[in-house]
TIROLO-565710 format. One record per residue (C-alpha): residue in one letter; x, y, z. Coordinates in steps of 0.02 Angstrom, whole numbers, plus 50000, padded with zeros to 5 digits. Layout:
<recs>
AXYZ/...
</recs>
This chain:
<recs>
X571375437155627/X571225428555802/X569665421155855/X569665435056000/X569575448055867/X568615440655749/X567195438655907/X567545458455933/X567405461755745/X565455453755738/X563945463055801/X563155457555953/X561545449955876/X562835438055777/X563765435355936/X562185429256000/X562175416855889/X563965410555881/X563545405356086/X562065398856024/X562835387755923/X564085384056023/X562995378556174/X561625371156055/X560245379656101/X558695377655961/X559705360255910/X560975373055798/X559235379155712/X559525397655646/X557745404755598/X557275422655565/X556025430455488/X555315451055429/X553655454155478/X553045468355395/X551345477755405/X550595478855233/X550055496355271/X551235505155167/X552815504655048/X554425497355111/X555675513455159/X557855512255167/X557485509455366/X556535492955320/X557995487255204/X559105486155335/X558025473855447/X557795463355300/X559775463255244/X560095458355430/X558475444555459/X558725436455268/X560845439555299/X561035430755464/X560045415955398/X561245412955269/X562775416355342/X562375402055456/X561405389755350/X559865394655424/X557855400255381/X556995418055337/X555015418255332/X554315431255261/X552555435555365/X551385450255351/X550625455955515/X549045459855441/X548075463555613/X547465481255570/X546215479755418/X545805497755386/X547545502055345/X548155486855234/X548065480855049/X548335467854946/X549615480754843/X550685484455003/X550745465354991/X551285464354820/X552535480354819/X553585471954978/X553675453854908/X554355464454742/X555665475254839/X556135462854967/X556585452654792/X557295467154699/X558665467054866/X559215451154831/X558065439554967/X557035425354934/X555845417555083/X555595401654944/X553885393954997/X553875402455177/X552675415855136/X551535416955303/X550075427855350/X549715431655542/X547815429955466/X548265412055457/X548405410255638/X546635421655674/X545825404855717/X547275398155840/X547665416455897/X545665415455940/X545805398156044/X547485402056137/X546305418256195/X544815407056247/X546295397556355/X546885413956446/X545265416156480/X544955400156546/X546455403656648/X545775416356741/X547275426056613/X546175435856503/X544485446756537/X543265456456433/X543475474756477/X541885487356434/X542695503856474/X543145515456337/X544475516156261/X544905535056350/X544485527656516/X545725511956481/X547035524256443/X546805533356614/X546595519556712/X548415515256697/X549185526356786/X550965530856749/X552705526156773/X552635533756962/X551035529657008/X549865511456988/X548415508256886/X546695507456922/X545835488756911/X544245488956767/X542785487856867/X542595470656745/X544125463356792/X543425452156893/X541975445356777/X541865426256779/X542535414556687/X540965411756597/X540505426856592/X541915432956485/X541835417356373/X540125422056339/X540585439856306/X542125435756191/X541255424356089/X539695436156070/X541105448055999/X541545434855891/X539745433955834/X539695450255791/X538475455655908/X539325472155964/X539855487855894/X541625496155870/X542135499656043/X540835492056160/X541955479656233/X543915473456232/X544845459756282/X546205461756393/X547735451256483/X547515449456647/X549205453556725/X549465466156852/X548975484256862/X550425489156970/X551625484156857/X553195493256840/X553245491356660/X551585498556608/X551225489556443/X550945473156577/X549605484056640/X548045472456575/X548465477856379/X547135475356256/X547365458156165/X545695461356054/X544625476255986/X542975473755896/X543255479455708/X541735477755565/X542995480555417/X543345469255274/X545095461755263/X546065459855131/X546205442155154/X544805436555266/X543605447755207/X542115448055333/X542525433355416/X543025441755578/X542505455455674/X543825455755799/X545615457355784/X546865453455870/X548355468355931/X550085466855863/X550675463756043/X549715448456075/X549885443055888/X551835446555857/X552555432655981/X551345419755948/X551675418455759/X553435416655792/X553125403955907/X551835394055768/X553405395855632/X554645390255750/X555595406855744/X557105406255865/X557995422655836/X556445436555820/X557395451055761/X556635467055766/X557015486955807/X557515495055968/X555765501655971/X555065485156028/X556525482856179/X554935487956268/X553725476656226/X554935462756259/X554195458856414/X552425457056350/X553065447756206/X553985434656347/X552195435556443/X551255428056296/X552475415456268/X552625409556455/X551095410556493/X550145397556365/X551735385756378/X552285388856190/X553705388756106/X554805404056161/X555885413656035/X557195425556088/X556965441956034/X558495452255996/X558195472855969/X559425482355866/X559625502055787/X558465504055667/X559165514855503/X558965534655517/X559755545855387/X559895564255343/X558975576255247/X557445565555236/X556045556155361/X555655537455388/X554095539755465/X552605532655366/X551555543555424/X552585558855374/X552875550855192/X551075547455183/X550715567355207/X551985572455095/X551125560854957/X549495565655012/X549825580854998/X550775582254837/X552545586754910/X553085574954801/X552495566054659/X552095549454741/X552725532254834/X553945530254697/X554855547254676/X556455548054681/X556825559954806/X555715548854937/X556815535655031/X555605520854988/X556315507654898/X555195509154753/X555825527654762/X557775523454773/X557625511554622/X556715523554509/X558155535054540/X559555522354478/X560245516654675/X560535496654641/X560045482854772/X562105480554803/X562415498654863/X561015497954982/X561635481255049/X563495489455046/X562425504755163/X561625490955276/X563235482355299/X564195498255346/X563175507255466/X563245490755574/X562205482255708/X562075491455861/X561025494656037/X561035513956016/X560045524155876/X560815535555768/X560595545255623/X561885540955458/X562425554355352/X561435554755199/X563395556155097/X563345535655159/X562415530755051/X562865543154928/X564555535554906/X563995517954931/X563035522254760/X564525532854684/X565465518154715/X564305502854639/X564095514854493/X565955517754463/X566225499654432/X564935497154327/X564135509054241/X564425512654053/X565105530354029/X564075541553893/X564325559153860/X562955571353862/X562695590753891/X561085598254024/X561425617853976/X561835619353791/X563035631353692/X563265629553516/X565265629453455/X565545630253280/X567455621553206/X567545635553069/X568975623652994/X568205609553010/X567195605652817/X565325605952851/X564855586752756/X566275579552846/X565745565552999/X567215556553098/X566755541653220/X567975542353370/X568425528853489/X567865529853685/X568085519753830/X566515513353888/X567165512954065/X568895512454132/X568565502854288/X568175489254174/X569375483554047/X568125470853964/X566735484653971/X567595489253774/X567435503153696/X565875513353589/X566085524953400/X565535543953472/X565185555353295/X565935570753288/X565445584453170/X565715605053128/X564515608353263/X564485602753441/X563755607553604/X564615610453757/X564145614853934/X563675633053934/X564805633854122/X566305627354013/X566455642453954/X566975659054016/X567195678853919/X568015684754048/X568725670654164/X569605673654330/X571165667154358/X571115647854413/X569545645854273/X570605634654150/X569115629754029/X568665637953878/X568885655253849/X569365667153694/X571125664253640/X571125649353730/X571535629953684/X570655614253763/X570545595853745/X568825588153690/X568435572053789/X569265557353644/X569345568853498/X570375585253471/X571205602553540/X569945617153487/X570555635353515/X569195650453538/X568995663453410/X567545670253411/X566195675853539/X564355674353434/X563305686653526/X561325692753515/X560675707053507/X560465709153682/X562325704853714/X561855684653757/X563475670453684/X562515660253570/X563785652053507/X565755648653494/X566625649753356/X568265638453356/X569465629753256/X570065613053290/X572075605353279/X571615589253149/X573445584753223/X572585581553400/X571415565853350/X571235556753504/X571595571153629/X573425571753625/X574705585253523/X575925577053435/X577045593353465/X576995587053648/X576075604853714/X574875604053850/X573095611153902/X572285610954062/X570665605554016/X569675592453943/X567705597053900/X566515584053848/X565425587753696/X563945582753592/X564085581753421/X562465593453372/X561935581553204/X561945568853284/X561275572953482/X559605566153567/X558565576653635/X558045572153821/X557105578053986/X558365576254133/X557695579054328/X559085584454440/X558565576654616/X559385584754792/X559135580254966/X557055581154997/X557435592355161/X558565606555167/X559015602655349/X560085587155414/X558535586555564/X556965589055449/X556105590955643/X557035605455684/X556015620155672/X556535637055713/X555035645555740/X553495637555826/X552265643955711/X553025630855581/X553005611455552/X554205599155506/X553455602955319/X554525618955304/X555945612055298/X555765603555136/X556865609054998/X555965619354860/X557535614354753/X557575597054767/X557115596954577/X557625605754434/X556875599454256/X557855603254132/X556635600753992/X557935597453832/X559755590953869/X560775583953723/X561335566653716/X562575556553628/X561605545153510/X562115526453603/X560855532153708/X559725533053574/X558835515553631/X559035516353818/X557795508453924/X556995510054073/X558115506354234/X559825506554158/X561195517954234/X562435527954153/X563675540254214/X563575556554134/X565475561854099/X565845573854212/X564215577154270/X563565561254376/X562585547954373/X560945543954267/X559515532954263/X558305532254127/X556415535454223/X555035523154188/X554275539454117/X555585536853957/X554495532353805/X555255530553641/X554525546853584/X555295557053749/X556775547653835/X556745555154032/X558305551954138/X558565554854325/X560135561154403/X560445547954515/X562015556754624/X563265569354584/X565015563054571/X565445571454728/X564595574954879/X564075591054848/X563175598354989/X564695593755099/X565765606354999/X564475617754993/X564295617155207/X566175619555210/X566275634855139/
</recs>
């Protein structure tokens, strides 16, 4: 590859640093960092800024800080805290000793606001907060000066650090930049910098009373850490200019910051908001279920830090938001999983087939690959017996014409043991199969006839004497739309779009007995059925697993037809 294309192959925040380096701007220093608001769990959208901040750093020998913007009190905790520093490591990241608060800068956040002030840069503002709003203006039309914006110097030291004190209640004053009410780019219409807040923080506890906004906090503590690539979502293009204000303006160190796509996919929301209601509101069983597109959720249904790297890697680094197809990251999984999980046999909906032939004490322990993607991955004994289960679908009384599985009359290779031929149809009184009665070729061991004859099928199987019982959840896409905001009728919300199958319990499937001692976390793929994770749920009394993904992407075939 030329260097030309090898430039044209890069993203464009990478490209920003290759000139960077080559010109020697921040002395060849490459330091990022993922700030996020302990306010909630970490979502797929997240994962990419983090893969990208904490992947750029190392690619070119560089930093990552990890820093919690902890400016809004009544939203954050302590276990947001703890939940990203766990997920952010589950990914594959480490910020070493470079975990950073924005609380530890409250006290030179506070002075660098006393020097605006001095300035004649910053002003106490004792409108409301409606009034504020209005006096903006909009993007055709100027704002309207506070009738305080031209308090005194003093005067607004006095009033700032009477805030400080405490003296004031929620909303009786503000502080605000002083910039220019004209402004084409309304945010540098005199934002707020500080509200008045009597709520405990999690770290500070009632040390302050005021806190500062996001806006006036973000660029400053990139500035204090010596940041010089602040990486963040398109979203914040616009506050760019307010974040260069800041910066300018107290004569501070001045980190670039570089906007790129954030993450969208199908079939699901990113919003924390929206995932908020739906656990609020018991759409789904909490942060960590499987069908939500947290992190905590994605791991507790078997996807591995590697295929959501793999995802982050291939939707690439762009200046125009889009939404990926949910089957991304379905096959980034499908393919991790190939690789390396163990294969294990195991049947969800149970019929009973009995070998008529076969003698009833009789046990035989057959050899089967563990997987074949792996040649050092071995092999496993499987115990086979008179009675087995099969999938209830792998059989058919009646079967159309292209239906090649089981049927009366009709031969078929079990998965590493032996042909069986149909019989006998075992029916109820009310005319339901409950079982199968077969015979089985003893000359077929292994799955293959010495006689050279053929079948067209292979079924896996359970031995019945010998098969676990287990709960399996079948997870789907959480939305039954690709838009979950697209809502026909105006009488309904985003919430009716949800998916009322996006899980089916099936309450006892039938395992092979490896599985026996699985625990919590590991992944198997379900022969011909897909892939598995055992829930944190599992107990040795019950084992629960989770269907992670199918082993094709289902709802695209079932859109084509």
């Amino acid at each position: 590859m030329t260097e030309n294309e090898n430039a044209e192959s890069r993203d464009f925040v990478r490209q920003i640093i290759d000139e960077d380096q080559k010109t020697g701007k921040w002395d060849g220093r490459v330091h990022t960092r993922f700030p996020p608001e302990p306010n909630g769990y970490l979502h797929i959208g997240h994962a990419k800024s983090i893969c990208l901040n904490f992947g750029i750093a190392e690619e070119f020998d560089g930093r990552t800080n990890l820093r919690f913007d902890d400016t809004n009190p009544e939203k954050e905790d302590t276990e947001y805290v703890e939940s990203i520093k766990e997920d952010i490591r589950w990914l594959g990241f480490d910020w070493q000793d470079r975990l950073f608060f924005a609380s530890d800068y409250f006290g030179q956040l506070y002075e660098w606001a006393e020097q605006l002030i001095r300035n004649d840069k910053a002003y106490v503002c004792s409108l409301p907060l409606d009034e504020i709003r209005a006096g903006r203006g909009t993007p055709s039309s100027a704002g309207t000066n506070s009738p305080h914006r031209d308090r005194t110097v003093d005067e607004n030291l006095d009033l700032f650090r009477r805030m400080k004190a405490g003296e004031f209640p929620e909303g009786a004053h503000v502080l605000r930049a002083k910039i220019d009410m004209a402004h084409p780019h309304m945010l540098l219409r005199d934002p707020i910098m500080y509200r008045i807040r009597h709520v405990e923080h999690h770290r500070t506890g009632s040390e302050w009373c005021i806190y500062p906004t996001y806006d006036y906090t973000h660029g400053q503590s990139d500035a204090l850490e010596g940041i010089t690539h602040s990486i963040c979502t398109l979203e914040f293009e616009n506050h760019r200019p307010l974040y260069d204000w800041y910066c300018e303006t107290l004569g501070i160190h001045h980190p670039q910051q570089i906007e790129f796509n954030r993450l969208n996919l199908t079939y699901t929301v990113m919003s924390k908001r929206r995932l908020l209601e739906l656990v609020n509101e018991g759409h789904v069983g909490g942060w960590d279920d499987p069908r939500m597109p947290t992190l905590r959720g994605l791991r507790r249904r078997g996807y591995t830090p590697a295929a959501i790297r793999n995802l982050c890697t291939h939707v690439g680094v762009t200046k125009h938001n889009a939404v990926a197809d949910m089957v991304l990251l379905e096959n980034s999984i499908r393919e991790d999983l190939n690789r390396t999980a163990p294969r294990r046999m195991a049947v969800l909906n149970p019929i009973k087939v009995v070998l008529t032939n076969y003698p009833e004490d009789q046990e035989d322990l057959l050899d089967a690959v563990n997987n074949p993607e792996d040649e050092g991955a071995g092999t496993r004994s499987v115990p086979f017996s008179r009675e087995l289960w099969i999938e209830r679908d792998d059989f058919m009384e009646d079967p159309p014409k292209k239906f090649f599985r089981l049927a009366p009359g009709r031969e078929v290779r079990l998965r590493y043991a032996y042909f069986i031929r149909c019989e006998e149809v075992i029916k109820d009184e009310d005319g339901n199969i409950t079982e199968l009665h077969c015979t089985v070729d003893p000359d077929t061991r292994g799955g293959n006839a010495p006689d050279g004859r053929k079948v067209k099928a292979t079924l896996h199987w359970v031995s019945a004497r010998h098969a676990v019982p287990a709960e399996v959840r079948l997870y789907d896409h959480l939305f039954a739309v690709e838009d979950p905001d697209e809502v026909e009728e105006e009488s309904k919300d985003w919430k009716s779009n949800l998916n009322p199958d996006s899980l089916h319990v099936v309450e006892t499937a039938w395992l092979e007995p490896s599985l026996s001692d699985s625990q919590s976390g590991e992944r198997y793929q379900f022969e011909r059925l897909g892939y598995f994770c055992v829930d944190a749920d599992s107990s040795n009394d019950q084992l629960v697993f989770n269907r992670t993904v199918t082993l094709r992407d289902s709802w695209a075939r079932a859109r084509r037809k």
